[in-house]
N, C-alpha and C positions, 0 to 999 in steps of 0.2 A: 831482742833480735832473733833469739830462737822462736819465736811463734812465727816474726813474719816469713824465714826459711824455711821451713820446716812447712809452713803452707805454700809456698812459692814451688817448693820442692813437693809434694804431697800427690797420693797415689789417683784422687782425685782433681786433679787442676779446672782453676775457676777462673777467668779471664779480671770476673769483678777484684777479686781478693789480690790475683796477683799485683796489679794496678796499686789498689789503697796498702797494700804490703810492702810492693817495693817503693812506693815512696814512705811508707812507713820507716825502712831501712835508708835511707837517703838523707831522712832528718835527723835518725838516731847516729849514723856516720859521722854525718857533720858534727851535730851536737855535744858529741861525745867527745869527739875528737877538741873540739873547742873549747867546752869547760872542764877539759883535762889541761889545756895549759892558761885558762883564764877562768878559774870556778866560780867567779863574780858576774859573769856573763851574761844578765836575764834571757838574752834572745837565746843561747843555744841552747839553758835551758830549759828555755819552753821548747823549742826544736826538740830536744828528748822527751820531752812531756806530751808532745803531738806524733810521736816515732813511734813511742810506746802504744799509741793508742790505735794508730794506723797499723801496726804491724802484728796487732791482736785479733786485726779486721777477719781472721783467720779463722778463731775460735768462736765467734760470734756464728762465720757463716757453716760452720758444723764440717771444715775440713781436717781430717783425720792426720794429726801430728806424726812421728816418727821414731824412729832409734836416739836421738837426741833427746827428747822426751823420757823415754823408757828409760836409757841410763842415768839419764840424770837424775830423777826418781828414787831410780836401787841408791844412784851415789850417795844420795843426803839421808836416805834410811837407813840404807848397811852401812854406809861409812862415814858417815856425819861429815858431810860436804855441802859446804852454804849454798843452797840454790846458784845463785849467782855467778859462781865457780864454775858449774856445770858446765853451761855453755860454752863458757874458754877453755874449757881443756879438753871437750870432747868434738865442740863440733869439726875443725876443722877434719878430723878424724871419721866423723860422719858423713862428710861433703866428700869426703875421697872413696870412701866404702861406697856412698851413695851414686858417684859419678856414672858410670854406665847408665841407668836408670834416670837420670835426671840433669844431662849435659846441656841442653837448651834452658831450661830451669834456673840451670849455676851461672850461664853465660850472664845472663840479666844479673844475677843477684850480685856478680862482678863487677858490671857495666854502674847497677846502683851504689857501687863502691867505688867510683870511678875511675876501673881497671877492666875495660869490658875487654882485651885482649893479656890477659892473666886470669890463671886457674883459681877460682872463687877459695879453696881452700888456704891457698897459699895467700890469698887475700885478706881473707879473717883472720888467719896466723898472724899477719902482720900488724893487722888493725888490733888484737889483744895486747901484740908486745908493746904498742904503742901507747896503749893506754894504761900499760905496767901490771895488767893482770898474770894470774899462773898462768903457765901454759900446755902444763903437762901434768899426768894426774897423781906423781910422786913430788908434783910441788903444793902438792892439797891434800899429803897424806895418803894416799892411795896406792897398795903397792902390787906388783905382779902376784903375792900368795893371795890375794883378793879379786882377782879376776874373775877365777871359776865360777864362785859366789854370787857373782853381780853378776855373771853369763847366767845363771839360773832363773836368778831373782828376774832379768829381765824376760825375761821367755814369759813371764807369767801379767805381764802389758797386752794391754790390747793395740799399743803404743808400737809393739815392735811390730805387732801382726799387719799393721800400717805402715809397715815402712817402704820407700819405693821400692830399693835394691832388697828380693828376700832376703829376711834373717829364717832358719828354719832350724838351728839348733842353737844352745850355748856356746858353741865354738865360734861361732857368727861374729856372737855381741865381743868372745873374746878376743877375736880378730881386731875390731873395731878397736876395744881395750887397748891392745898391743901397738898399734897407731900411734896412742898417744899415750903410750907410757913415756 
């Protein structure tokens, strides 16, 4: 999900990607959401096997990722945080840092979560808890003396220099941090 956001959102916008992204996001929704209470499922999980790959449509087409990206990165280097973690504990936090810059962007990516009159973050917060993931980054070991660190280590992304909303110091990423501590 974080590739097809992160391009849907992305400082660059592509009408193609957004398209093959959000319904990229559309099938991993569903999907996810389905073979979380039925894992025998074959259809949803080909639906996330076809989400995934639509919602990649992103990196294919050379659109430049984000603060999600960047953090999540430092998270699994400096703080041994499984990939997969990442994205649940940081984006909703990213999508609120990011909102200024990217409020037509989040309406869609909303509406692809079939809340098009609700705030995208508060969207995906809800879609994590639902599928039982962490959701905060001291439920993945991460704690406020590590912030600083990860605000550094991000700065040095080409990830964050891409991000909609400027990031232009480590105080930035640690804002973002504090979000979702």
């Amino acid at each position: 999900m974080d590739h097809g956001i992160e391009a849907i959102c992305s400082i660059r916008p592509n009408a193609l990607v957004d398209a093959v992204c959000l319904q990229g996001l559309r099938y991993l929704y569903d999907g996810l959401r389905h073979t979380r209470s039925n894992p025998d499922d074959q259809e949803a999980r080909l639906n996330c096997q076809l989400g995934s790959w639509l919602s990649a449509f992103g990196l294919q087409a050379r659109v430049p990722m984000g603060a999600s990206h960047a953090i999540g990165h430092v998270l699994g280097g400096t703080c041994d945080v499984p990939h997969y973690f990442c994205t649940a504990v940081t984006m909703p936090s990213v999508l609120r840092y990011n909102r200024p810059a990217t409020e037509a962007a989040q309406k869609s990516i909303a509406a692809a979560f079939g809340a098009p009159d609700r705030d995208a973050s508060e969207v995906f917060a809800a879609f994590i808890a639902e599928l039982g993931l962490p959701r905060r980054l001291a439920e993945v070991g991460v704690g406020e003396d590590r912030f600083e660190l990860i605000g550094r280590n991000a700065m040095l992304s080409i990830f964050t220099r891409a991000n909609p909303q400027p990031i232009r110091e480590p105080g930035d990423v640690v804002n973002i941090l504090r979000l979702a501590a």
